[in-house]
N, C-alpha and C positions, 0 to 999 in steps of 0.2 A: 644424517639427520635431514629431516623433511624442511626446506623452509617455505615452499609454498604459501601464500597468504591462508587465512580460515576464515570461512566464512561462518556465519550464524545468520540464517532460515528460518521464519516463523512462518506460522499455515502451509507445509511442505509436504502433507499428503496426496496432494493433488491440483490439478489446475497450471496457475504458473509456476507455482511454490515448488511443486515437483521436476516440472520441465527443467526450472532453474539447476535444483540440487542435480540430480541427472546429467547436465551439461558442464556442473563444475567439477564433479567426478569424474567424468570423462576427459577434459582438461588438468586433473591430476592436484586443485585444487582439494584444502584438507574443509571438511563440513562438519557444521552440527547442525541439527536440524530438527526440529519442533511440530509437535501435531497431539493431539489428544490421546492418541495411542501410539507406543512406537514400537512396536510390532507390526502393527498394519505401514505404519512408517516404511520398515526394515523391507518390507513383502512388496509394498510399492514401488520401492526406490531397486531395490534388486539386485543389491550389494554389500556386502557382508565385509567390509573392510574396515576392521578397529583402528587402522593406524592413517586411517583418512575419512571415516563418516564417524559419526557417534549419532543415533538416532535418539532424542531424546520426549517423554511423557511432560507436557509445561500446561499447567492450566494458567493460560495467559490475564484471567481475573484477579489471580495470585499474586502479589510482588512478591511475596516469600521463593513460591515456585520459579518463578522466574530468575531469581537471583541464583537459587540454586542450579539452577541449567547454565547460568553463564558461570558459576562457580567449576562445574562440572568442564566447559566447554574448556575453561582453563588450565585444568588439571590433564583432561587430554592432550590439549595441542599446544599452549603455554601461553597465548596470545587470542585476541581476536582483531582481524582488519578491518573486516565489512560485514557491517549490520543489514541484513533484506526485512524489512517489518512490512511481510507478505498477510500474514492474516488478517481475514475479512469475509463479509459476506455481503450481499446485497441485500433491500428491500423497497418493494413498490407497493402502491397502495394508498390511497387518499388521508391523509391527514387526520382527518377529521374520525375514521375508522380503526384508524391503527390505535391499541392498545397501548397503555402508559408503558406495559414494564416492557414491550416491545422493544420500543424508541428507546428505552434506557438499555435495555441488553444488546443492541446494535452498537448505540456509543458505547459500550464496559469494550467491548471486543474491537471495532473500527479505531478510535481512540485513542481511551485510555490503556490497553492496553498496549499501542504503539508509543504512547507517551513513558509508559512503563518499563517495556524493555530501552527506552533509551536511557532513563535514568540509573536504568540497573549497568550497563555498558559505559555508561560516561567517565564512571573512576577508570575503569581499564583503559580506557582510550586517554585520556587526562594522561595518565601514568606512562604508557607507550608512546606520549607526546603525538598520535598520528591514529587514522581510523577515516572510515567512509558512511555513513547511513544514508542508506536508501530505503525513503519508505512509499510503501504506494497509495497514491491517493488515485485520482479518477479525471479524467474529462470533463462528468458529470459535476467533481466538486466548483470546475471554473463556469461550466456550461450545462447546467441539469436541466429534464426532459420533462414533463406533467407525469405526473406521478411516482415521481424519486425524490421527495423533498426531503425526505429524512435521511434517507442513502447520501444524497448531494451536502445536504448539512455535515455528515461525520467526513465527510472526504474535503470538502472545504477548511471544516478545522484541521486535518492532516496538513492540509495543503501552510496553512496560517502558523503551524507549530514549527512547521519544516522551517518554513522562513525566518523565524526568530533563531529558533536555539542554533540555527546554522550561525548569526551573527554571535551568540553565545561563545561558542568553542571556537569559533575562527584561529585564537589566540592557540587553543592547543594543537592547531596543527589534524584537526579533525574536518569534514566535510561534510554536505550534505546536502543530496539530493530527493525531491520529492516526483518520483516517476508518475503520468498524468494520463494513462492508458484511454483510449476510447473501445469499441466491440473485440474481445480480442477470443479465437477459438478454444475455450476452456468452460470448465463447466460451471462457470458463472451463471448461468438462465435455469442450471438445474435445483432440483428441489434441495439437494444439499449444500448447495450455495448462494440460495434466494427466498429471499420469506417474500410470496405474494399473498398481497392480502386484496382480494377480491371488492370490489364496490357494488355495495346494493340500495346505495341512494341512488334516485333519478339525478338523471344529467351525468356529469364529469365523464361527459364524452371524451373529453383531451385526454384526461387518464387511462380510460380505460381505450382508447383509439392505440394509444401509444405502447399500452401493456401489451396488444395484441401485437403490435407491431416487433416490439421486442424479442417475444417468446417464441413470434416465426423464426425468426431470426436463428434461431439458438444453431449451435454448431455450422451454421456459414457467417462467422464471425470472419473479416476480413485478416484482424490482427493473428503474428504468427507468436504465440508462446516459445517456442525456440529461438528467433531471432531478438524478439525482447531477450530472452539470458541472457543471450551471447552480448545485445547492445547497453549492458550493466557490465558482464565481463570486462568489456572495453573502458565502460566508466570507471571503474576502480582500479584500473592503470592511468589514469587520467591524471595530470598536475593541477588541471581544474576543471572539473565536473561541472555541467550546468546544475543553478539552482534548481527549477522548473525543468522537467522534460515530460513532452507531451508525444505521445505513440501511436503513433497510425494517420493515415491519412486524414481519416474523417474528425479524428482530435484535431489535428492540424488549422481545416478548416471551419471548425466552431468557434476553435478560441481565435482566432485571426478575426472572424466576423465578430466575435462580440468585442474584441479589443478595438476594435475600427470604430465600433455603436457606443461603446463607452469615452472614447476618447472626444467622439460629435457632441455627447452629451455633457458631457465635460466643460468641454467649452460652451455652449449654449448654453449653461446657466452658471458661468465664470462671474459674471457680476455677482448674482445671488450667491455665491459661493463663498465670495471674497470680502462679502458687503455683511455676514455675519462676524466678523470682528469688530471690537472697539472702535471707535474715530475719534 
């Protein structure tokens, strides 16, 4: 019998999602693993093994869908250990531009749908008294750039959900970590993982200076999608995972600078801060 932990992989067609699944097959960990189609799944990943991958079709807007994939994932493998709530996309673009149902089908998927699969998993992990979620939020959600407010918005609330429900489950013996990646080389800058939305008001230099700057950028992305896996791998052997983990240098030092500018400002209006209470 296999006892290897199993993992369940949401957005695993590509990107990190894939590197991941990829890297835990290879370590002989048991997957299931999520994507819009799981045929292109199956083709991507590049391994055909029933008695360690289940490739599974999850529309992640679904909680029906989704229950029924971890229904599935249990039927396969009898357990689940660790949750990756990989799916996401990005979007830049000036505020004021971007389309209502944009902004909301960014949150249904950055989200609510990582809100989702955690709900669906909770009885399992409650029940196994033990379990790991990693969900990925962003650098951008502690530290965002001129023209990512809506991207930086859905990843900040990842970041703010991770923190609660982690005191939530504490009790059953569950974890959880929210991963805080900064540039990392995957194909996040690409059209299948980025809605740009172009500016054609004058001005918002910042935005669009910054947009440029990015999109050079694309595939000399500093961060390694491999060594991120393997440094999740490592967490989910872990007795205690960090709450927050931020990945890559350049994350590193953003949040370190804003944690320093926040902590000054902090204190420089402690009076004012303290002095809206009752006396």
């Amino acid at each position: 019998m296999n006892i290897s932990k199993v993992w369940y992989v949401t957005g695993a067609s590509q990107g990190l999602g894939l590197t991941l699944v990829k890297k835990l097959l290879e370590n002989g960990y048991r997957v299931a693993a999520t994507s819009r189609d799981a045929h292109t799944l199956s083709q991507a990943v590049g391994l055909i093994d029933k008695d360690r991958f289940l490739p599974l079709a999850v529309d992640l807007n679904n909680l029906d869908c989704i229950d029924e994939s971890i229904q599935q994932t249990l039927a396969a493998f009898g357990r689940i250990d660790v949750v990756v709530n990989n799916a996401g996309y990005g979007m830049t673009g000036t505020l004021e531009e971007t389309p209502e149902q944009d902004i909301r089908n960014i949150f249904n998927v950055n989200v609510l749908a990582t809100m989702d699969v955690v709900k669906s998993v909770l009885p399992v992990m409650r029940r196994q008294r033990s379990g790991y979620i990693i969900n990925i939020g962003s650098a951008a959600g502690f530290v965002g750039a001129p023209g990512w407010s809506v991207y930086s918005a859905t990843k900040a609330a990842v970041a703010a959900f991770s923190e609660v429900i982690a005191l939530d489950v504490k009790e059953f013996g569950i974890k959880v970590t929210v991963a805080e990646p900064s540039g990392f080389r995957t194909g996040f800058l690409t059209n299948n993982s980025l809605a740009l939305i172009s500016s054609k008001v004058e001005g918002y230099e910042a935005v669009k200076n910054t947009q440029d700057r990015y999109l050079s950028a694309n595939g000399q992305q500093p961060g390694d999608p491999g060594r991120a896996s393997e440094i999740f791998m490592e967490l989910a052997e872990s007795p205690e995972p960090p709450m927050h983990l931020f990945l890559g240098n350049d994350a590193y030092k953003r949040a370190s600078k804003k944690l320093s500018e926040m902590s000054a400002e902090l204190e420089q209006w402690k009076s004012i801060t303290i002095g809206a209470d009752f006396k």
